[in-house]
N, CA, C and O of each residue as an XYZ file, in Angstrom:
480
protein
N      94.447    230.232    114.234
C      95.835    229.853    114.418
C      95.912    228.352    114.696
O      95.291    227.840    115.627
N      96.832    227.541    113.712
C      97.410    226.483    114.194
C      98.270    225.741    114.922
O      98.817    226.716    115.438
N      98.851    224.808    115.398
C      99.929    224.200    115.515
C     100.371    223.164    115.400
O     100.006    222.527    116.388
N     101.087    222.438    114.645
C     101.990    221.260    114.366
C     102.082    220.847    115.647
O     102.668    221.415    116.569
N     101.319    219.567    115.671
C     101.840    218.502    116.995
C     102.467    217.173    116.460
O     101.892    216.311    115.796
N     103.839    217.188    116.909
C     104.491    215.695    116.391
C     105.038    215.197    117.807
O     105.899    215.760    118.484
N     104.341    213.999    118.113
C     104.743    213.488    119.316
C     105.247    211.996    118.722
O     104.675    211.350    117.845
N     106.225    211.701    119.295
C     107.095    210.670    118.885
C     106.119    209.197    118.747
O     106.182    208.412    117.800
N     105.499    209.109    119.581
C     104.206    207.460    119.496
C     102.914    207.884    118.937
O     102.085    206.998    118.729
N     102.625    209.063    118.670
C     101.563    209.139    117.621
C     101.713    210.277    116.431
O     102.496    211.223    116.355
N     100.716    209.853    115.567
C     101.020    210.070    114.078
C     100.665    211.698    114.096
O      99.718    211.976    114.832
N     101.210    212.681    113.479
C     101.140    214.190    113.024
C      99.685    214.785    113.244
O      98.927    214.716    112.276
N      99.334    215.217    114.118
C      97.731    216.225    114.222
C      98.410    217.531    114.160
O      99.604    217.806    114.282
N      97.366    218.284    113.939
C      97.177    219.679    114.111
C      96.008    219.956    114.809
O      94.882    219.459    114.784
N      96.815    221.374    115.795
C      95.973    221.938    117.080
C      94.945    223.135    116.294
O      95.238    224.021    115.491
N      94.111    222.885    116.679
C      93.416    224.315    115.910
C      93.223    225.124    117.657
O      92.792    224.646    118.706
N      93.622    226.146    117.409
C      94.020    226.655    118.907
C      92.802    227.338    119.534
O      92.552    227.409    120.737
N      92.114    227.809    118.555
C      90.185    228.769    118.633
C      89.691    227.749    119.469
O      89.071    228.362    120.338
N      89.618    226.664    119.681
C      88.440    225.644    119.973
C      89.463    224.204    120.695
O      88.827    223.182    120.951
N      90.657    224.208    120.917
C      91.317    223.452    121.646
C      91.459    222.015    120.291
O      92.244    221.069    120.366
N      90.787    222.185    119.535
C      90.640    220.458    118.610
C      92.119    220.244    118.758
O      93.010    221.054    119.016
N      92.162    218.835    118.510
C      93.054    217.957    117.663
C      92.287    217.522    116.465
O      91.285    216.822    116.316
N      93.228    218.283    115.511
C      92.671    217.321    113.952
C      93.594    216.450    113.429
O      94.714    216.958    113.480
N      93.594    215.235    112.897
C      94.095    214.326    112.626
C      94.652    214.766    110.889
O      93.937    215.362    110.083
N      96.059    214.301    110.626
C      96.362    214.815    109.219
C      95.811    213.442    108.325
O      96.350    212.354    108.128
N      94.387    214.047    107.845
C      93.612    212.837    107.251
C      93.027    213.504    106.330
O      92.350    214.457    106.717
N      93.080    213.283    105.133
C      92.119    214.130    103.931
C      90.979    214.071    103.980
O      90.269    214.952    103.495
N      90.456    212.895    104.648
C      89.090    212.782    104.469
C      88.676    213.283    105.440
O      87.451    213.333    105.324
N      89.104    213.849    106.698
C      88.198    214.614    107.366
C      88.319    216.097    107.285
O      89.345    216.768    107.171
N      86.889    216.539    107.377
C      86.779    217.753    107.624
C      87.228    219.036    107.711
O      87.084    219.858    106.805
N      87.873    219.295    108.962
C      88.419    219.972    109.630
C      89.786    220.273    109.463
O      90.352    221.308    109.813
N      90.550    218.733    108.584
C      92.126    219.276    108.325
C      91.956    219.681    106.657
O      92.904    219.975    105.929
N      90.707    219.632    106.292
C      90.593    220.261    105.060
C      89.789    221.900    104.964
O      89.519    222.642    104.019
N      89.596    221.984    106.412
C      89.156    223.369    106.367
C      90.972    223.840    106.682
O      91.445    224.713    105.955
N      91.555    223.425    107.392
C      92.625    223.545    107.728
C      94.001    223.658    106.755
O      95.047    224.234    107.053
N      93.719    223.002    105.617
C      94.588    223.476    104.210
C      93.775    224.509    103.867
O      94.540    225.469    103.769
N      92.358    224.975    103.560
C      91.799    225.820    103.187
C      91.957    227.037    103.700
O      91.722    228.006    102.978
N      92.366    227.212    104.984
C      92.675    228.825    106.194
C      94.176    228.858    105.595
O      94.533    229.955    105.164
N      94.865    228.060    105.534
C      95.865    227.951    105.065
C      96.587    228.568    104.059
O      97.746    228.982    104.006
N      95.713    228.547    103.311
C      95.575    228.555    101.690
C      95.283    229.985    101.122
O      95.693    230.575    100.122
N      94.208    230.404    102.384
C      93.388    231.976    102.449
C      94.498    233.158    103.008
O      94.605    234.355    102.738
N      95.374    232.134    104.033
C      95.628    233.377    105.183
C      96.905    233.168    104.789
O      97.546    234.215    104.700
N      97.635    231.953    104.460
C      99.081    231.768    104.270
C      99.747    231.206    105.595
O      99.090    230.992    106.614
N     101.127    230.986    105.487
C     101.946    230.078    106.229
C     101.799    230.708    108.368
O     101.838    230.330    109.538
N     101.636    231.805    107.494
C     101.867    232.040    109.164
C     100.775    232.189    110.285
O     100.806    232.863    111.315
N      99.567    231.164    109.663
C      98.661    231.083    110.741
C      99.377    229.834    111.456
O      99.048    229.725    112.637
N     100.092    229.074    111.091
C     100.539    228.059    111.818
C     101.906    227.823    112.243
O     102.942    228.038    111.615
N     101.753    227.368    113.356
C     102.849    226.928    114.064
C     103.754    225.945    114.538
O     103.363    225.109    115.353
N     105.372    225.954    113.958
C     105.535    224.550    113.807
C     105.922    223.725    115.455
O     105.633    224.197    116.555
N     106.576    222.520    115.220
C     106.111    221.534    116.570
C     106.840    222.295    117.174
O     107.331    223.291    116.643
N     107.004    222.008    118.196
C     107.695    222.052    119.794
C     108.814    221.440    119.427
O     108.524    220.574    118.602
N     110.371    221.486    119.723
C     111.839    220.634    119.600
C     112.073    221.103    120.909
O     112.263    222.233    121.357
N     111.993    219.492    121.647
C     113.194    219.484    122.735
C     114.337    219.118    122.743
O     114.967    218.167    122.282
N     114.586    220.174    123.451
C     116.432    219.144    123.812
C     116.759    218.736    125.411
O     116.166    218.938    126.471
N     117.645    218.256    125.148
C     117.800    217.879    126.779
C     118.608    218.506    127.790
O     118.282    219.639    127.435
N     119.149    218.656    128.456
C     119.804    219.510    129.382
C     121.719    218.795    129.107
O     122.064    217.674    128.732
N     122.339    219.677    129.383
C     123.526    218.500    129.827
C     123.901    217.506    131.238
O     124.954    216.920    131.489
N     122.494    217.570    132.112
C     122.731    216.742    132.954
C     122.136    215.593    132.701
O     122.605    214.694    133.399
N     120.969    215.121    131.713
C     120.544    214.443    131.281
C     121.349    213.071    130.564
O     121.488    211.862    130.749
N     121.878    214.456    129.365
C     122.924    214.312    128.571
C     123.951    213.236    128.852
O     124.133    212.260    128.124
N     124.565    213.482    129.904
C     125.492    213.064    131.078
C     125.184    211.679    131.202
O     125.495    210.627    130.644
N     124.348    212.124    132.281
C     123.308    210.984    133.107
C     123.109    209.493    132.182
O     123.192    208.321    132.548
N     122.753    210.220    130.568
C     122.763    208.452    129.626
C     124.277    207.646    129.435
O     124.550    206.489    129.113
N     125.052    208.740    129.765
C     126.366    208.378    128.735
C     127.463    207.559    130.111
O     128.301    206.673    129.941
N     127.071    208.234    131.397
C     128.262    207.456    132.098
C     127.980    206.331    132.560
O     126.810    205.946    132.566
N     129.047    205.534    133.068
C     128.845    203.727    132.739
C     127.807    204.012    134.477
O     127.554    205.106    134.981
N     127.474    202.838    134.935
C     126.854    202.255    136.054
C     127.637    202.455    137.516
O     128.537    201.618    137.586
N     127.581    203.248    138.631
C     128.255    203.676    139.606
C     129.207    202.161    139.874
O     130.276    202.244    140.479
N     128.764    200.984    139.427
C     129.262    199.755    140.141
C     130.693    199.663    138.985
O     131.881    199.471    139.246
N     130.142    199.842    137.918
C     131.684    200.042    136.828
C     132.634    201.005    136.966
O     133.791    200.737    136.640
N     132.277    202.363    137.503
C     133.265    203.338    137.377
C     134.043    203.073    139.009
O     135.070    203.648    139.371
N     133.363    202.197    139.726
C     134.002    201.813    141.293
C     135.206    200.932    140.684
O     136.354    201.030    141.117
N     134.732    199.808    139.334
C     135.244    198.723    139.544
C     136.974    199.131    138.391
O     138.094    198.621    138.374
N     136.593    199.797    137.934
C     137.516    201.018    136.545
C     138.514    201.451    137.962
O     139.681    201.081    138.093
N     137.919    202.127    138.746
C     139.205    203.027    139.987
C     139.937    201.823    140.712
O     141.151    201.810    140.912
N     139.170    200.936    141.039
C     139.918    199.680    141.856
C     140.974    199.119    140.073
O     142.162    198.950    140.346
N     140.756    198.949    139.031
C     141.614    197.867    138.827
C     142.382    198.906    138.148
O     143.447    198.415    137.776
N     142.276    200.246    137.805
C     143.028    201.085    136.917
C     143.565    202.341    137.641
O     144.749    202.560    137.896
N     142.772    202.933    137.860
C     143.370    204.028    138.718
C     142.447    205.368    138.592
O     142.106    205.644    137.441
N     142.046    206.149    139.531
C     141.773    207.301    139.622
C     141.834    208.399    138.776
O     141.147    209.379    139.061
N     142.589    208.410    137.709
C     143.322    209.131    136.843
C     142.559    208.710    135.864
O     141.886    209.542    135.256
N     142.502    207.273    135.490
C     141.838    206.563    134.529
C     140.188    207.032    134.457
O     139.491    207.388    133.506
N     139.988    206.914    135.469
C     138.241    206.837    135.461
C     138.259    208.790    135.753
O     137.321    208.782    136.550
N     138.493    209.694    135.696
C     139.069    210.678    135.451
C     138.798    211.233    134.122
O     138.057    212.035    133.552
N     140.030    210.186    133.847
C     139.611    210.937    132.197
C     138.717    210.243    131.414
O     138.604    210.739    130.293
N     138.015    209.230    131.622
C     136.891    208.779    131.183
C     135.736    209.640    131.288
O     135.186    210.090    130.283
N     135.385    209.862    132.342
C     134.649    211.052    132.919
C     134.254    212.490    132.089
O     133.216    213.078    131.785
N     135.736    212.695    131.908
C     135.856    214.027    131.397
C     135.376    214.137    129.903
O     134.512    214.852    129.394
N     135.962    213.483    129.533
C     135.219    212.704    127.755
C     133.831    213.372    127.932
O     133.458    214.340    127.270
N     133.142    212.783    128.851
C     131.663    212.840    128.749
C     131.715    214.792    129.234
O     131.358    215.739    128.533
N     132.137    214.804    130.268
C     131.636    216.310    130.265
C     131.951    217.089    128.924
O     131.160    217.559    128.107
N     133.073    217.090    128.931
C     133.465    217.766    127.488
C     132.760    217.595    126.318
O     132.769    218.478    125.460
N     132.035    216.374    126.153
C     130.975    216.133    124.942
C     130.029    216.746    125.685
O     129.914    217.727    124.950
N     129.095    216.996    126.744
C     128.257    218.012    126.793
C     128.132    218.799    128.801
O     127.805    218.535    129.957
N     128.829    220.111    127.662
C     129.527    221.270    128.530
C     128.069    221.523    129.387
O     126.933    221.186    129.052
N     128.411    222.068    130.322
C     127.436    222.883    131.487
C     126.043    224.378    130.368
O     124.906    224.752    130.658
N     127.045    224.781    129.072
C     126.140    225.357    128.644
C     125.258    225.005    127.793
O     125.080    225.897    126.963
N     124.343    223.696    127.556
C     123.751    222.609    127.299
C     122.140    222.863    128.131
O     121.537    221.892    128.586
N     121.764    223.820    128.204
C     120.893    223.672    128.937
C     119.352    223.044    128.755
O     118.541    222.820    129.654
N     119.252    222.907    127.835
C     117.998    221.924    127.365
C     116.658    223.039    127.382
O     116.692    224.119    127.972
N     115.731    222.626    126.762
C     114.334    223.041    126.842
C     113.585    222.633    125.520
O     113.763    221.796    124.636
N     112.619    223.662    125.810
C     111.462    223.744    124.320
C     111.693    225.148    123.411
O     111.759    226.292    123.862
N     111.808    224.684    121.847
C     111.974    226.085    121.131
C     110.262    225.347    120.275
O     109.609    224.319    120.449
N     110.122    226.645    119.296
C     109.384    226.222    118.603
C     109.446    225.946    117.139
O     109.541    227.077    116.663
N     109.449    224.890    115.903
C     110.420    224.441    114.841
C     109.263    224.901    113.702
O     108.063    225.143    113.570
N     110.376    224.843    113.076
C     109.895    225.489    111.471
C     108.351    224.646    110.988
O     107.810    223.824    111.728
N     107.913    224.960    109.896
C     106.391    224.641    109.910
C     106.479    223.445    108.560
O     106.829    223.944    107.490
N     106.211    222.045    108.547
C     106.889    221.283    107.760
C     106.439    221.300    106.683
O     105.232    221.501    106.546
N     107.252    221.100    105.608
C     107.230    221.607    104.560
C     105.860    220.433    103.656
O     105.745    220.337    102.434
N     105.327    219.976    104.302
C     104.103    219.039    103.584
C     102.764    219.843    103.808
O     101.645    219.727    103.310
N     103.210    220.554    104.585
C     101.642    221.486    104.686
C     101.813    222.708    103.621
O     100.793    222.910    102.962
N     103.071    223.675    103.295
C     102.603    223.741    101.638
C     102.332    222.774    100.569
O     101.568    223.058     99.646
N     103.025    221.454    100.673
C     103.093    220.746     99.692
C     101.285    220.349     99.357
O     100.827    220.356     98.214
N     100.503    220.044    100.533
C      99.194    219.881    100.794
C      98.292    221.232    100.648
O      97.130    221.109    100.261
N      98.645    222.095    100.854
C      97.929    223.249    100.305
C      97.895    223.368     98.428
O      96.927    223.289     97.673
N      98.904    223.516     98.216
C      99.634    223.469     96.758
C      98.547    222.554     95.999
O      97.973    222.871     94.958
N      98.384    221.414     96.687
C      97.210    220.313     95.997
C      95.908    220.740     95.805
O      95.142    220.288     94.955
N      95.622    221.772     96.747
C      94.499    222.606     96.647
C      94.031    222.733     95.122
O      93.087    222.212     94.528
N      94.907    223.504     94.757
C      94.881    224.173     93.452
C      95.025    223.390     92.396
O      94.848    223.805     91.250
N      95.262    222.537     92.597
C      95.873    221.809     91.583
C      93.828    221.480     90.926
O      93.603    220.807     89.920
């Protein structure tokens, strides 16, 4: 069994999960060519695609509202009401049922495309 690792600052490996490896998506080595080859034998569903996070809606939140010193300085020159419905904007773009986590994502479509080459 595999798994698709895509981490945002480094480049696409695959986990071979038997033996803990990281294999690097590199033709010339080894291991991600035994790795189109199990592939190839067993089909799509020895592997598993990346991890997709999302974020929570407090997170969510947390990027979008201005700096505690702006929304002070918004109530002093505008009004309570104002910074209010500024506020609300943001909740309403992301509701309380926003809860964020890890799913696990489809298996990308270059690892048939790389199997497929197999044969060729």
């Amino acid at each position: 069994m595999y798994k698709i690792i895509q981490e945002n600052e480094f480049p696409v490996q695959i986990y071979r999960k038997s033996d803990k490896v990281r294999i690097p998506k590199d033709s010339g080595n080894r291991d991600y060519q035994q790795f189109l080859q199990d592939v190839k034998d067993q089909g799509l569903g020895i592997v598993e695609g990346p991890d997709i996070t999302t974020e929570s809606y407090v997170t969510l939140r947390s990027k979008e509202y201005p700096p505690l010193e702006d929304q002070l300085d918004q109530i002093f020159h505008t009004s309570l009401i104002a910074w209010k419905s500024n506020i609300k904007i943001i909740k309403d773009k992301y509701p309380k049922s926003i809860s964020g986590g890890t799913t696990v994502g489809d298996v990308p479509a270059w690892v048939q495309t790389e199997v497929d080459k197999l044969n060729s």
